[in-house]
C-alpha positions as a Markdown table, in Angstrom:
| # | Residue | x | y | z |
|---|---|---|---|---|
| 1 | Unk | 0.0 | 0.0 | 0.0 |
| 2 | Unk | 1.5 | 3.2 | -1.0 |
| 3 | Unk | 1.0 | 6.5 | 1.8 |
| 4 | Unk | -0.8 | 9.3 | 0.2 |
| 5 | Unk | 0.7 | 13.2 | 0.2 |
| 6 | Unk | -2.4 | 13.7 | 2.5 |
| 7 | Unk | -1.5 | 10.7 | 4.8 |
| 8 | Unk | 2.4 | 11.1 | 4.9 |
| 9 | Unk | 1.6 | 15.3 | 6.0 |
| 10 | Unk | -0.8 | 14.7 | 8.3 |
| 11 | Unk | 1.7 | 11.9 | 9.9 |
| 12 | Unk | 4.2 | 14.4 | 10.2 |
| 13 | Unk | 2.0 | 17.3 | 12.2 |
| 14 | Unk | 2.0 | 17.3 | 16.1 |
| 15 | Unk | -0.6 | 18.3 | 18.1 |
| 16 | Unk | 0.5 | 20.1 | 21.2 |
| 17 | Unk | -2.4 | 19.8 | 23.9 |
| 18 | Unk | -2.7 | 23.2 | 25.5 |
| 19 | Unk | -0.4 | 25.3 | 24.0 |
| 20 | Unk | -0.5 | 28.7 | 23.5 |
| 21 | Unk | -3.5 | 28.5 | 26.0 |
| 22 | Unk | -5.5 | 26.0 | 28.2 |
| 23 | Unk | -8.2 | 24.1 | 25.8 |
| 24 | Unk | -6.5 | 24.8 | 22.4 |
| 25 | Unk | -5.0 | 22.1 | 20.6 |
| 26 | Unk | -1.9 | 23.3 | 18.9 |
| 27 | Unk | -0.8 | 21.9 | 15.0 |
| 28 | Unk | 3.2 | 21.5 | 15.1 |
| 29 | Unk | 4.7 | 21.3 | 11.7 |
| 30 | Unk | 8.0 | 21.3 | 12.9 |
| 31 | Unk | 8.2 | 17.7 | 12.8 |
| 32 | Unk | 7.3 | 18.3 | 8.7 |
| 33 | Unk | 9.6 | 20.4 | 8.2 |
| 34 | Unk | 12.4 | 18.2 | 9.9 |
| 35 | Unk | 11.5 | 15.0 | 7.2 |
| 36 | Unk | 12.9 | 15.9 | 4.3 |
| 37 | Unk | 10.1 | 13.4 | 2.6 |
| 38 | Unk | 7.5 | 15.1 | 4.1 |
| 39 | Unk | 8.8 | 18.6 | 3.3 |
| 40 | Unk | 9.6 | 18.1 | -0.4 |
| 41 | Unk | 6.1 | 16.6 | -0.8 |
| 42 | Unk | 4.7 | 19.4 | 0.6 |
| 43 | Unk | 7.3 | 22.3 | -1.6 |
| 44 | Unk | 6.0 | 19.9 | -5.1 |
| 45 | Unk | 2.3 | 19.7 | -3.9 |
| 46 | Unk | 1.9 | 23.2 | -3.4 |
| 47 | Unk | 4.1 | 24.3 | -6.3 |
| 48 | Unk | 1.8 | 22.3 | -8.8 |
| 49 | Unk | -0.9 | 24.3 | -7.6 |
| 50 | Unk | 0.5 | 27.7 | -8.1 |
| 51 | Unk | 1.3 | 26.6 | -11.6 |
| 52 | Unk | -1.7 | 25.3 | -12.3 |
| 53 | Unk | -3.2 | 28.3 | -11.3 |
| 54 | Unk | -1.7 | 30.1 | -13.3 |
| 55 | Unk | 0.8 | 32.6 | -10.5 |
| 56 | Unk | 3.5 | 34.7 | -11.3 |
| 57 | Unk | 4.3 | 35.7 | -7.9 |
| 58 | Unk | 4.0 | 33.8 | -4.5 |
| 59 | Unk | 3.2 | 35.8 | -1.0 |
| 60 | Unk | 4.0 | 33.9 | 2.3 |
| 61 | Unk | 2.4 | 35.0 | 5.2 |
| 62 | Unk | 4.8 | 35.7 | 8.3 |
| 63 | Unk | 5.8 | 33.6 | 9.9 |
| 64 | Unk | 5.7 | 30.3 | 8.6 |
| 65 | Unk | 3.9 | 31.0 | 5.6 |
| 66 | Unk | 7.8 | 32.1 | 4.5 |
| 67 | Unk | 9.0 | 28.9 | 5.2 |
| 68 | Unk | 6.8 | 27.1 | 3.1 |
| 69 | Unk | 6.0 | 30.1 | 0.3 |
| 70 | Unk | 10.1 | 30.4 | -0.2 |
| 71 | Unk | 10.5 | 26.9 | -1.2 |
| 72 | Unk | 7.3 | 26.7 | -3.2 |
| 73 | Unk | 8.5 | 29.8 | -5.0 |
| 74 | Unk | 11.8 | 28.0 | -6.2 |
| 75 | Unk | 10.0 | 24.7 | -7.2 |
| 76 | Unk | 7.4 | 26.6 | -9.3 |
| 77 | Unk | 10.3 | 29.2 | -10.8 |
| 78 | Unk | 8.5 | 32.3 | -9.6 |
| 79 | Unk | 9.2 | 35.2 | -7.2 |
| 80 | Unk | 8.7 | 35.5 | -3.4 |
| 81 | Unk | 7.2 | 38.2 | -1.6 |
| 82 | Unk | 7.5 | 38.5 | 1.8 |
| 83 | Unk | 3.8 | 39.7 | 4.2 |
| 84 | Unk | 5.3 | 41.0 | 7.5 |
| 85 | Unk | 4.0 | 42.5 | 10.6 |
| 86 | Unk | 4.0 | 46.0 | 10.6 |
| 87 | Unk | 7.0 | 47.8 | 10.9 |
| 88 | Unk | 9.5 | 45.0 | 9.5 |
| 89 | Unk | 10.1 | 46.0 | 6.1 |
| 90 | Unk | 12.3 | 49.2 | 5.2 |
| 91 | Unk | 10.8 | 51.4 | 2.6 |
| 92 | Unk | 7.6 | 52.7 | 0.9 |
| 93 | Unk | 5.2 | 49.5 | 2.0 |
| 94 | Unk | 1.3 | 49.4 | 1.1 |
| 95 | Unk | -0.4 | 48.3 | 5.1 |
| 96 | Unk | -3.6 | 46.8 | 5.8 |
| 97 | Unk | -5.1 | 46.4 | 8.9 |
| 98 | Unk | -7.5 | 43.7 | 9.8 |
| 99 | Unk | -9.2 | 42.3 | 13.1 |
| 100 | Unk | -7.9 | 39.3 | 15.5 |
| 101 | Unk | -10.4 | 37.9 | 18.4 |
| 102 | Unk | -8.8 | 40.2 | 21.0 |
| 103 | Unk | -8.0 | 43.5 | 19.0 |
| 104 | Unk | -6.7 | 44.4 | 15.5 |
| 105 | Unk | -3.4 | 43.2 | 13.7 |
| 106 | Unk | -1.6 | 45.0 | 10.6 |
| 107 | Unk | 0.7 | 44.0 | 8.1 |
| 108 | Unk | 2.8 | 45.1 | 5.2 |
| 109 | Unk | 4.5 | 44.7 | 1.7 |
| 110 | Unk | 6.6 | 46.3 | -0.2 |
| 111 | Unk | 5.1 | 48.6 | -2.9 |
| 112 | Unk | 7.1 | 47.9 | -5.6 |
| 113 | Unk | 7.2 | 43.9 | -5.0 |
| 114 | Unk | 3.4 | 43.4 | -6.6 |
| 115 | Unk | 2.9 | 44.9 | -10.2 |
| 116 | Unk | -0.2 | 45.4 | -12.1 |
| 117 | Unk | -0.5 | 41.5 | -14.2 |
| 118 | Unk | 1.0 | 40.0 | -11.5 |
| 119 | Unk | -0.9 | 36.7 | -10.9 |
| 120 | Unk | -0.7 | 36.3 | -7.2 |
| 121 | Unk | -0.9 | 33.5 | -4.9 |
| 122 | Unk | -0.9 | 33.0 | -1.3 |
| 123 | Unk | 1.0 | 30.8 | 0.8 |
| 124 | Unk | 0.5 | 29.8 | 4.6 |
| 125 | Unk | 0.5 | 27.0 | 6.7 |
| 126 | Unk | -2.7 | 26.9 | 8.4 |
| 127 | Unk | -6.3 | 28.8 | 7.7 |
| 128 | Unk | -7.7 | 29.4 | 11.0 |
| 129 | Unk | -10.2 | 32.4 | 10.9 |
| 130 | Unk | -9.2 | 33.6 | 7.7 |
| 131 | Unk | -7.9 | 37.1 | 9.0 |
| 132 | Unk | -4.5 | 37.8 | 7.9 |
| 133 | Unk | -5.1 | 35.9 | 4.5 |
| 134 | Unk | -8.0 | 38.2 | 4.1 |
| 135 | Unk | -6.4 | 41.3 | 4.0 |
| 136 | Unk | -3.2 | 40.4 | 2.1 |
| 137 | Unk | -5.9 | 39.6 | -0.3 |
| 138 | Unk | -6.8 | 43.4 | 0.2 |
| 139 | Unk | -3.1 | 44.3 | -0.3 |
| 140 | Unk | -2.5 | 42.5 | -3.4 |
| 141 | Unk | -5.3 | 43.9 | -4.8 |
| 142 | Unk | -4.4 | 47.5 | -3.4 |
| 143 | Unk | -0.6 | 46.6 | -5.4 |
| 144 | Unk | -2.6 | 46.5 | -8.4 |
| 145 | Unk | -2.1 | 43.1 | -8.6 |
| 146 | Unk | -4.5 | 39.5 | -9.5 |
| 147 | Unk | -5.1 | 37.2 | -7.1 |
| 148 | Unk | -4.3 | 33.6 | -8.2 |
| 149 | Unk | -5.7 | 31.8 | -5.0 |
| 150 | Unk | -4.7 | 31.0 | -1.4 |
| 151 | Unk | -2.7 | 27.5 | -0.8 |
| 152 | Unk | -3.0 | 26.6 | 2.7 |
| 153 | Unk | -0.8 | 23.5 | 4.2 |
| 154 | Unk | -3.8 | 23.0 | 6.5 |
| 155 | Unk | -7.3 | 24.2 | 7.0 |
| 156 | Unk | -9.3 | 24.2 | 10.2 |
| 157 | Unk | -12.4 | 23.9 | 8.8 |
| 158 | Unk | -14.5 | 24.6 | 12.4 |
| 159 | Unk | -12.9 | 28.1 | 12.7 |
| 160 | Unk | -15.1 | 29.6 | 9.9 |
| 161 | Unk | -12.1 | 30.9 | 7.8 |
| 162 | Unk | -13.3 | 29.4 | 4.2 |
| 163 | Unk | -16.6 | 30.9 | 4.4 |
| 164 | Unk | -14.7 | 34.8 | 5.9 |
| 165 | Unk | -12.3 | 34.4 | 3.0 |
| 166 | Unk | -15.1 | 33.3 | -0.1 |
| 167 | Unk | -16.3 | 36.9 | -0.6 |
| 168 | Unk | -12.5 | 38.4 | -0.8 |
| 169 | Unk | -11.2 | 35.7 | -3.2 |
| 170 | Unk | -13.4 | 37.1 | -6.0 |
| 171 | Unk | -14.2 | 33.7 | -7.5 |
| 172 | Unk | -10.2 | 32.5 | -7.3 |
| 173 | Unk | -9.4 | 29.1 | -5.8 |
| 174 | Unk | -9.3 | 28.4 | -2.1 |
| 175 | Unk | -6.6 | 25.1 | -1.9 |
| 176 | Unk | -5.8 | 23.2 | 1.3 |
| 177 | Unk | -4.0 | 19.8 | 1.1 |
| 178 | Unk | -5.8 | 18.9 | 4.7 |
| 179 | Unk | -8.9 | 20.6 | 6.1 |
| 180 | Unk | -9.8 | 19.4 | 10.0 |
């Protein structure tokens, strides 16, 4: 019997009881990330979508988004734009605030990263409540970029993020190679 992409991914994610607070289950992907199987299936899963979707131009989401996006972006030959948090990036940056469960959150991009024709798609590990992929959504389009899709690693399906994120995709693809 051969082990699926889905199965060998999902083997290699932790979950930390717990952690950050009492009653919230944690996903670990370090373990992923440590199996150079596991990781390289991920880098070629998620760099076949962006190319089949047509993207000229990956953005990771910080933190981790960046260390799957970086990788994608070399597997699928295309370029990598960093989302930070506010305040990380030197120069003229395009923000966008949005709101978290306890406040709001902002982050950032370099202006001159994301070009009008620029087919753009994001990368992340995990679609929770669909916040910070929402408004890079809102800064691609602000760049004057397309939006290719969103590629999530993971999606946890009972935090409601697919259905926040439908209205902002604009009819482009939301892709997650395990939803929980």
């Amino acid at each position: 019997m051969t082990v699926t992409t889905q199965e060998l991914l999902l083997s290699r994610i932790r979950d930390v009881p717990d952690h950050p607070i009492a009653g919230v289950t944690f996903k670990d992907i370090t373990p992923l990330l440590a199996d150079p199987e596991a990781f390289t299936a991920l880098t070629e899963a998620l760099s076949e979508l962006c190319v089949r979707h047509g993207a000229t131009k990956i953005v990771g989401l910080e933190a981790r988004g960046f260390i799957l996006a970086a990788p994608v972006a070399v597997s699928a030959g295309l370029g990598f734009v960093p989302v930070r948090k506010a305040g990380k990036l030197p120069g003229a940056t395009l923000s966008q605030a949005y709101e978290l469960e306890y406040g709001t959150a902002e982050i950032e991009v370099h202006a001159e990263d994301l070009l009008p024709g620029d087919r753009v798609m994001v990368i992340d590990d995990v679609l929770a409540t669909g916040g910070t992929a929402e408004a890079s959504l809102e800064l691609i389009r602000r760049a004057g970029a397309d939006v290719a899709g969103v590629a999530v690693l993971m999606e946890l399906g009972f935090l409601g993020g697919r259905a926040r994120l439908e209205p902002a995709l604009g009819g482009a693809p939301l892709e997650a190679l395990i939803t929980l």
